[in-house]
KOLPAGU-146254 format. One record per atom (N, C-alpha, C): residue in three letters; x, y, z. Coordinates in pm, whole numbers, plus 32768, in hexadecimal, padded with zeros to 4 digits. Layout:
alaXYZ
...
! end
This chain:
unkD9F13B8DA6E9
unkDA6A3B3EA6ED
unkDAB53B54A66B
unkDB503B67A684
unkDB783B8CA5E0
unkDC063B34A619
unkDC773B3DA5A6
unkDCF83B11A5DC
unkDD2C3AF6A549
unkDDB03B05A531
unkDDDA3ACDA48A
unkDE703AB8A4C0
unkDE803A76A46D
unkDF1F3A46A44B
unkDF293A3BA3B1
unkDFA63A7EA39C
unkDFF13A4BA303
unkE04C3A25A315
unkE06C39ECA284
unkE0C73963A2C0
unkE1333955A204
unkE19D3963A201
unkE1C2394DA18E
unkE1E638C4A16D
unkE1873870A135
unkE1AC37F6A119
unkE1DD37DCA069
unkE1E73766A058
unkE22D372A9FE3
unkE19B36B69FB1
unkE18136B29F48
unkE12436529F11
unkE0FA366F9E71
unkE09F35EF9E4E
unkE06836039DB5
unkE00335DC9DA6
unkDFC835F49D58
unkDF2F35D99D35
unkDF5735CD9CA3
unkDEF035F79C32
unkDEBD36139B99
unkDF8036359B6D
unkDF8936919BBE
unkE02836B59B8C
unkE069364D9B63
unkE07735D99B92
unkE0E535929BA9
unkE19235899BC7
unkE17E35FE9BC5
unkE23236309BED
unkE28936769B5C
unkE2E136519B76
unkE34A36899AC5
unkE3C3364D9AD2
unkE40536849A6B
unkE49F36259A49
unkE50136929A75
unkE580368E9AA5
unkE5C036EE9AAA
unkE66E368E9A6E
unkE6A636FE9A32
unkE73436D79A0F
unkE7B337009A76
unkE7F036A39AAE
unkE85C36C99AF2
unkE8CC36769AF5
unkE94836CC9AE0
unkE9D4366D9AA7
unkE9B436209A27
unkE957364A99C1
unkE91F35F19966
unkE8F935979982
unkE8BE355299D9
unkE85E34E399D5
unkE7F235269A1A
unkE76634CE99F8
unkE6FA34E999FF
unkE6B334D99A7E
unkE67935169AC3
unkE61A34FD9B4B
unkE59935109B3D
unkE54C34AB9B67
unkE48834AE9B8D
unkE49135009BEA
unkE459357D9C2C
unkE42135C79C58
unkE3AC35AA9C8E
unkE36B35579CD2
unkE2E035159CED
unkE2A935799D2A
unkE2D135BD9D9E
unkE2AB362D9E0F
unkE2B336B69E10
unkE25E36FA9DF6
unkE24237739DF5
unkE23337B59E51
unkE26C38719E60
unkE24F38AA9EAF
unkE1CE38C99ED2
unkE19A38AD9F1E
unkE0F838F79F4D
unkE0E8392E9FDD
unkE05D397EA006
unkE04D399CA096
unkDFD7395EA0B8
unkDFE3393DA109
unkDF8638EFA18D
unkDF59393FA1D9
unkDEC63961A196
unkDE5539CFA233
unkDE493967A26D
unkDE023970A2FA
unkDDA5391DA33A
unkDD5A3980A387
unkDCEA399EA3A2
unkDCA739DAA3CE
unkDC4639BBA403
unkDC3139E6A4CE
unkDBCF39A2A505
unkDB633A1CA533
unkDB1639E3A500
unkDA983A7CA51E
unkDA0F3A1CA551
unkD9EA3A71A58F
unkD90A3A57A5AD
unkD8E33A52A519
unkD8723A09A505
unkD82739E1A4A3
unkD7C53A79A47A
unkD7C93AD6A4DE
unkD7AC3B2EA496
unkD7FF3B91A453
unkD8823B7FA459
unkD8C53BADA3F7
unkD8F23B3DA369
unkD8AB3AD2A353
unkD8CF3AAFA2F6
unkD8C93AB0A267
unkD8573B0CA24F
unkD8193B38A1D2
unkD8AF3B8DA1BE
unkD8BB3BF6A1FF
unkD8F83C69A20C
unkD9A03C4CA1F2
unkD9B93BE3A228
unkDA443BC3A211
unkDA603B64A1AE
unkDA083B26A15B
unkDA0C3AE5A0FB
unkDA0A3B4DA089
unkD9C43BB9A09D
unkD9923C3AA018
unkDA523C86A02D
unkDA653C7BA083
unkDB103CD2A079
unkDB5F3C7EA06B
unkDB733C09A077
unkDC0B3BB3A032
unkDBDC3B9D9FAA
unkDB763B6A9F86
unkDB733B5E9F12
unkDB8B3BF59E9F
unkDB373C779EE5
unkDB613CE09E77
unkDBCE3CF89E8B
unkDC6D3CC09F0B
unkDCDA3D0D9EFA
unkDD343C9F9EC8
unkDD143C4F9EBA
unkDD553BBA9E80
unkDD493B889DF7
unkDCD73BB39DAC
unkDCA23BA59D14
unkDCE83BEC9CD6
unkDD473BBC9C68
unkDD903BCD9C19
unkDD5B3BC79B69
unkDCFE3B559B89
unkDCAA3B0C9B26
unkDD4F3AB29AC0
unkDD8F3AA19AFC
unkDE023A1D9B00
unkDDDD39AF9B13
unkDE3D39489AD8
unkDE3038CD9B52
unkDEAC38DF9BAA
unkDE9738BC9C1E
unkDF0B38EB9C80
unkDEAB39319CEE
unkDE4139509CB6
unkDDE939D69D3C
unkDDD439789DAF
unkDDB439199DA3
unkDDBB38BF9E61
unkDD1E38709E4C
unkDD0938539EDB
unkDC8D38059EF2
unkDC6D38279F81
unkDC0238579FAB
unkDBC43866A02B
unkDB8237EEA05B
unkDBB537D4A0F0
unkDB8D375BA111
unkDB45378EA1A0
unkDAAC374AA1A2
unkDA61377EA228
unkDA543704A285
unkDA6F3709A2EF
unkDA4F36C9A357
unkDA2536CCA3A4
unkD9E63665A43F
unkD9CB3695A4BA
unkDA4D3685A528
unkDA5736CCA582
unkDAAC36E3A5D5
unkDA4C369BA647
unkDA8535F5A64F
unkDA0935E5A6B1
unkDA2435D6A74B
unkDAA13607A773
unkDAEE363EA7F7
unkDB883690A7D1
unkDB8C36F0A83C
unkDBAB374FA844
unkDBF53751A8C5
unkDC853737A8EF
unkDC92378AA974
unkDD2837C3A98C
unkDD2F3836A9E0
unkDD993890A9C0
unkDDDB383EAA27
unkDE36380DAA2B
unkDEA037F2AAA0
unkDECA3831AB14
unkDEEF38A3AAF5
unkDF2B38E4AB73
unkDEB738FEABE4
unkDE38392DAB94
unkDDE53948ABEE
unkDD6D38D1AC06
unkDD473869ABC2
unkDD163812AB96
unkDC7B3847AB83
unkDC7B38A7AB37
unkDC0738C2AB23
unkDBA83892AAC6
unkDB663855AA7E
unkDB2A3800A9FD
unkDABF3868A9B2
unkDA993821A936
unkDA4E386AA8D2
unkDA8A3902A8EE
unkDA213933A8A2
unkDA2639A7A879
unkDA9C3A19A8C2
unkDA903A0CA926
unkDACA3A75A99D
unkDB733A17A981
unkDB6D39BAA95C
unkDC0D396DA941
unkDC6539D4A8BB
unkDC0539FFA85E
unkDC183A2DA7E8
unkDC783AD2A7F7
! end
């Protein structure tokens, strides 16, 4: 089972955002550009897909992200209503 989406979202962490100048007055910047993986795989690819975002994502910055693991504990494709795995 595999499947990904990216996703260009806006957010902050450690960063906290920045200041920007426009028309001379000052703006908070709170939200940052970032990308949003999500990635749904079998548990036996999870060693494997944890060892490749992290070596293509490590910058050794702050800004490099956070991997978040979960269970997918239903699954079903709509059109065909197929569930688990075979949904993927």
């Amino acid at each position: 089972m595999q499947g990904i989406t990216v996703t260009e979202v806006k957010g902050f962490g450690r960063q906290k955002g920045h200041t920007e100048l426009y028309r001379g007055a000052e703006y908070i910047v709170d939200f940052l550009p970032k990308v949003k993986v999500e990635v749904a795989i079998g548990d036996s690819l999870l060693d494997q897909t944890l060892e490749a975002i992290t070596k293509a994502a490590n910058t050794g910055k702050i800004g490099d992200g956070k991997i978040f693991v979960g269970d997918l504990s239903q699954i079903i494709r709509i059109r065909t209503g197929e569930t688990g795995e075979e949904a993927v």
